[in-house]
N, C-alpha and C positions, 0 to 999 in steps of 0.2 A: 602524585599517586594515580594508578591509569582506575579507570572508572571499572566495578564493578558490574556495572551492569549497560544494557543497552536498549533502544527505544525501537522497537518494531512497530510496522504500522501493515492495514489491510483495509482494502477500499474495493469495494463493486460499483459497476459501471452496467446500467441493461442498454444492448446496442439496438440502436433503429433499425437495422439491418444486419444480414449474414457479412461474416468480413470480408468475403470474397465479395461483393457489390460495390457498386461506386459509388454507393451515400459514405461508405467506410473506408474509400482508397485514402482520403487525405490522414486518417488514423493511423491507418495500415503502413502507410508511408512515415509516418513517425515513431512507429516503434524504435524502428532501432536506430537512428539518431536521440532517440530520448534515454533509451537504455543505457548509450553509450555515455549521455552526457551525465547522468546517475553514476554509472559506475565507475566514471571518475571523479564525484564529488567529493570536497572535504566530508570525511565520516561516515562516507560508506561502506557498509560490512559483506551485506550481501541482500539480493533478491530473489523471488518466485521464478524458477523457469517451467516451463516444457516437461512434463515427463519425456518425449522423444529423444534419443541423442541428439545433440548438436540445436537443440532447442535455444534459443537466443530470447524467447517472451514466454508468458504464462498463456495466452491467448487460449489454448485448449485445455486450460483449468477451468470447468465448472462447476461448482461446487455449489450452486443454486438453481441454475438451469441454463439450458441450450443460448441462451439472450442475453446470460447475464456471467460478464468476465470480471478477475479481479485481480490484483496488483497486490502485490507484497514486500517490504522490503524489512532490514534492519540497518540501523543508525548508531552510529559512536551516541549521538544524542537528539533530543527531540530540536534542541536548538539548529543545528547542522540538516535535519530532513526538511525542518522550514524554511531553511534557507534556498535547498532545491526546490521545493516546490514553488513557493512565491517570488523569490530574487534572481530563480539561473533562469535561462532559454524555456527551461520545462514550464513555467507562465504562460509563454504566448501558447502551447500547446494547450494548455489549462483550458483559457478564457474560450477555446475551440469545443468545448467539450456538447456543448449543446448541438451542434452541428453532428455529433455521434451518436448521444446517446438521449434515453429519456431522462425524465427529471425523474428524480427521486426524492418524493417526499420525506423517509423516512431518514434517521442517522447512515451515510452512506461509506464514512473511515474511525477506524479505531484503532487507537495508539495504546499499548502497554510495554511494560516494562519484561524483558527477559536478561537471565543473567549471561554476560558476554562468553559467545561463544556456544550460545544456543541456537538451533535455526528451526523455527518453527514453521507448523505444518497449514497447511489451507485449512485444513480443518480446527486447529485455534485459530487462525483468524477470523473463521466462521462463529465459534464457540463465542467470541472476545464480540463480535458485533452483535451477536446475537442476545447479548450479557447488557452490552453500552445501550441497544434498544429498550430492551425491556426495562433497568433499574435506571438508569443515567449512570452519569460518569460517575464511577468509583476508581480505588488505585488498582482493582482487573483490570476494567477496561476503560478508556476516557478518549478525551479530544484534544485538538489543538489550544480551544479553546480554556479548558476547565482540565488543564494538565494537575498531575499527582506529580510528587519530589519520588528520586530513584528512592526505593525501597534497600533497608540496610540487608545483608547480605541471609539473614535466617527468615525474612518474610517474604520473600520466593514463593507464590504458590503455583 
């Protein structure tokens, strides 16, 4: 039976530098190898681009300020997103991440459930982390960690 529902996820990142600099070329240079390796994984639905045509990344989505980018995707399941992020190539890019960006004290990804074939906006991903900070993980918004079961098909909010 195909699943009703699907596991979106949204993460900010504040960069050390403008992307155009060369603290940020070896990022820069991974986009779109990383893009590409996402959007061929098992259960992937879709990702954040560009308002621009022909935009390939979200990289000019800021939706918190000029420093701070963020990444959005949707998953067949949360099981399959964890798989890209920790088990494919997208890893060695991971454990690079401090060479980018700052640390982020606070919760910096949030996972919720949408029903398939919904593509949600920067601005609920915004909503949904903003939600995950303030209350902790509830079935809105939660983590890798402290995952909620897919919601049946009437408790969609």
């Amino acid at each position: 039976m195909p699943s009703t529902h699907h596991i979106a996820q949204f993460n900010v990142a504040r960069m050390l530098a403008p992307l155009d600099t060369p603290t940020m070329a070896g990022f820069v240079a991974g986009l779109d190898p990383m893009n590409d390796l996402a959007d061929h994984a098992p259960g992937f639905v879709w990702r954040l681009k560009g308002e621009d045509e022909g935009a390939t990344d979200a990289t000019d989505i800021r939706p918190y300020d000029a420093d701070t980018i963020v990444t959005m995707s949707v998953w067949e399941t949360p099981d399959q997103l964890w798989e890209f992020v920790y088990r494919s190539g997208h890893l060695e890019y991971l454990r690079r991440r401090q060479d980018w960006f700052e640390h982020i004290a606070e919760i910096s990804q949030v996972l919720w459930w949408v029903p398939a074939g919904t593509i949600p906006t920067s601005a609920d991903g915004r909503i949904r982390l903003d939600h995950l900070r303030e209350h902790g993980p509830t079935p809105y918004a939660f983590t890798f960690r402290n995952r909620f079961p897919q919601p049946e098909p009437a408790e969609i909010a």
